[in-house]
N, C-alpha and C positions, 0 to 999 in steps of 0.2 A: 293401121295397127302398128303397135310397137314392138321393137325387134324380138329375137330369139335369147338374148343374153350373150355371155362372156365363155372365155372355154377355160382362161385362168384364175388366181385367187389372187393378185396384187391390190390392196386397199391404199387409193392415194387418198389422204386425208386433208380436205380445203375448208381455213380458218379463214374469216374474212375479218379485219380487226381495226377498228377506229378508236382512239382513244381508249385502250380497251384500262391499260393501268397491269399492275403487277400479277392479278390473275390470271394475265395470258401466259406467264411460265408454269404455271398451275396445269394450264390446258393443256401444251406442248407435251409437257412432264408427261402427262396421262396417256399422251399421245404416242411418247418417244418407249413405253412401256409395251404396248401393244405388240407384242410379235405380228400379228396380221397386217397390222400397217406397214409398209412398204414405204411410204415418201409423204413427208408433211409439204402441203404448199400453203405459204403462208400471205395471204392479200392485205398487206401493209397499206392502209386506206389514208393512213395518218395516226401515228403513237405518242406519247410522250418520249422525250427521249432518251435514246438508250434503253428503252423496254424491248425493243424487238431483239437487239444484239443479247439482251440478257434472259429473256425468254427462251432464247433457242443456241445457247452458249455452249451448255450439256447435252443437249440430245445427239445420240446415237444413231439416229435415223436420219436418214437425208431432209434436210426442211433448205426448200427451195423460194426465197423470200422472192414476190416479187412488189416493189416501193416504186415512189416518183412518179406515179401515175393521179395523186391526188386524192379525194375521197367520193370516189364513185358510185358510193351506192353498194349496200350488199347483195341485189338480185347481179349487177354488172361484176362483181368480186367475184359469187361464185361461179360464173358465167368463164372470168380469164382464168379463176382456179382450174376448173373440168377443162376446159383448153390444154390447159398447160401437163395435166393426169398423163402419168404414164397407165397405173393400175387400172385393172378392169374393172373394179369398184371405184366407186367416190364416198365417203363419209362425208360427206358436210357437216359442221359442228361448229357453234359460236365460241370463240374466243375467253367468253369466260362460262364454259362448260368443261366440264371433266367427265370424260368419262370411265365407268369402274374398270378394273384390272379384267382383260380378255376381253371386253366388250366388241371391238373386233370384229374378235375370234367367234364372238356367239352369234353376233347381226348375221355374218356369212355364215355358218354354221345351216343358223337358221331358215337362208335364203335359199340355201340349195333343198329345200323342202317342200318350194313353193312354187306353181305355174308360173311363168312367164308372162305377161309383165308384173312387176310387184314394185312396190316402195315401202321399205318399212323405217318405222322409228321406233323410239327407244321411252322407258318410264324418263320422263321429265321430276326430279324433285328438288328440292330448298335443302342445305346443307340439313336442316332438322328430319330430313326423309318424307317429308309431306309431299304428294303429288303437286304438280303446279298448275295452275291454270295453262291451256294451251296443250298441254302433253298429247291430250284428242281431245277430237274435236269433231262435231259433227258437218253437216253441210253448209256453208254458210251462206241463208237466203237473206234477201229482203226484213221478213218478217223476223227472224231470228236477230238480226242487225238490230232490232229496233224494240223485240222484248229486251236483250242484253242490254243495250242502253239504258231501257226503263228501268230496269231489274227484274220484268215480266216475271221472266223466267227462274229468278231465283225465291221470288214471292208462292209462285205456282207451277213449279216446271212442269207438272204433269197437264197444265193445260195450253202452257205456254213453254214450249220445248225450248230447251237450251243451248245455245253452239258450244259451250265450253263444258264436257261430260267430265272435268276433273272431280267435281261430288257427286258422282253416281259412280255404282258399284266398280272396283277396279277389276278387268279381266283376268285368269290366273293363266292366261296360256295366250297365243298368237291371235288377234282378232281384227278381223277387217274392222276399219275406221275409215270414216270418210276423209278425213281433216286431218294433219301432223302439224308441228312448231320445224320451220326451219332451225329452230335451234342445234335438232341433229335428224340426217336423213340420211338412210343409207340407201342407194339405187347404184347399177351395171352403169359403167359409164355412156354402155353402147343406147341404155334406155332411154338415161338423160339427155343425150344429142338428138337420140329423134325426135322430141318434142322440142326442140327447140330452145334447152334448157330454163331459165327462168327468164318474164317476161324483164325487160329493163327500164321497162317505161313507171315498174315500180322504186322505188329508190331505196327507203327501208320501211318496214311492217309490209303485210300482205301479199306479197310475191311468193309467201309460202302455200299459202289459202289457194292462190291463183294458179301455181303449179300441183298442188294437190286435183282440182279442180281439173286441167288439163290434162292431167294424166289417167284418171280417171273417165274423161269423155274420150280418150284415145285408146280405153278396152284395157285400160290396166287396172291393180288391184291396190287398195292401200293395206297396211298393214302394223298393227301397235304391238310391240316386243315387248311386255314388260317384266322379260327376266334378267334384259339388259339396263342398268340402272345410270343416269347421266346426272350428277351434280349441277343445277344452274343455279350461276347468280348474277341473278337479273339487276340489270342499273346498275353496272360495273363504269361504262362508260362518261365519261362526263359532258355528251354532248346535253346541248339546254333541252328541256322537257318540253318546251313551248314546240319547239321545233319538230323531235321527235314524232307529239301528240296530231302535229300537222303536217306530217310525213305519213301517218298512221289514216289521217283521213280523207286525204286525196289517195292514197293506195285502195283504203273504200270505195271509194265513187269510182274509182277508177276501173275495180272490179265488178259491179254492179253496173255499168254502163256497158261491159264486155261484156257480160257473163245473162244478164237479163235483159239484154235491148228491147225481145221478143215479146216475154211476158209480161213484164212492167214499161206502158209504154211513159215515152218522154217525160211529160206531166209529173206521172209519180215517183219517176228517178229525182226530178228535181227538188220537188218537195222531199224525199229521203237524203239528197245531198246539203239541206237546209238543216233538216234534223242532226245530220251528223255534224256539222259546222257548229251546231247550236250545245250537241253535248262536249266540243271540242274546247267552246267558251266556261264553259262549266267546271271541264276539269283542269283548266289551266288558268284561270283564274286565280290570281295572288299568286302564281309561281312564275317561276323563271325559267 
């Protein structure tokens, strides 16, 4: 079982950032606004340069860079981030997300409202206000893995359930969800170390899905805020999409080898790790 929680309000807020480009002052800014945050640690993975120094030139708040370590991976980022936390929360929040004025203020607000263990996130949208894909998210099986691929599920959700609930009804109040986007996660620091923080053997994509996932099998609760509002924009960075997409699919299998050893045996993993390989070719096809 995971812990009992925190006894203080310090929110250290951990940016993990690769190539992020001039939005990460965007981010900071939003950051350095926050009364409830306490100390920005920022995971310099690798920048353009001069972005870090000019990202975090203004802010007000302590932002604690730690560089020179290379580009590790954003499950291993926010891994030295929570480390390095003095605050009894952690924000986690991608580099080019912003989030709205008091945001904070309302996650925790929110949180001391809620049984012990809890994770909550935040409405994920596109500068236009439109929800985003990923904001929540339901469990993500097998079968799910492989309607989303087909489009099953956007053809017929109702017979072919959907992982990604961004077009179904949006909740008006606090709702369990199985699934969050690491893009922002607010958890107790003390929650996040008993599980072992995020797995590292993901690099980037899925380590969100996979901690969700764990945290959830460890008797805790997830939880979607959405009166707390996060600007992302997505594909800020310039790393290559080929890359990314096969970053994206070995954190798949990777999850599906963990997480269903049991009920899907051998066989059918492998043939799902063929499939994903196969829609991997598909979407990266003539791109770079």
């Amino acid at each position: 079982m995971i812990g009992d929680g925190p006894s203080k309000d310090g929110i250290s807020a951990v940016v993990v950032s690769y190539q992020t480009g001039p939005v990460l002052a965007d981010c900071i800014a939003a950051l350095n606004r926050d009364a409830a945050v306490t100390e920005i640690i920022l995971i310099d993975n690798g920048n353009p340069v001069g972005a870090v120094e000019t990202a975090t030139s203004a802010a007000g708040t302590p932002v604690r860079i730690h560089s020179g370590h290379g580009n590790v991976g954003f499950a291993a980022g926010c891994n030295r981030g929570a480390a390095a936390a003095t605050g009894d929360y952690l924000l986690i929040i991608n580099p080019d997300a912003v989030i709205a004025p008091g945001g904070g203020a309302k996650l925790r607000e929110a949180s001391k409202k809620l049984a012990h263990p809890w994770l909550m996130g935040a409405l994920l949208a596109g500068p236009d206000g439109v929800e985003q894909q990923g904001s929540r998210r339901a469990e993500l099986t097998p079968w799910r893995a492989i309607f989303e691929a087909s489009r099953l599920s956007r053809i017929a959700p109702r017979l072919f359930e959907p992982f990604n609930l961004h077009r179904t009804p949006r909740p008006k109040t606090i709702t369990e969800t199985p699934t969050l986007s690491g893009a922002c996660l607010f958890i107790t620091a003390t929650e996040y170390h008993a599980i072992g923080g995020m797995d590292e053997g993901y690099f980037l994509h899925v380590e969100d899905i996979d901690f969700c996932k764990r945290f959830r099998d460890a008797g805790g609760r997830v939880w979607f805020n959405p009166a707390v509002a996060v600007t992302h924009l997505k594909s800020s960075s310039d790393a290559p999409h080929r890359e990314v997409e096969a970053h994206k699919t070995r954190g798949l299998i990777r999850y599906f080898n963990t997480h269903f050893e049991k009920t899907w045996p051998g066989p059918a993993r492998w043939v799902l790790a063929r499939l994903l390989w196969l829609s991997y070719g598909l979407k990266t096809i003539g791109r770079h």
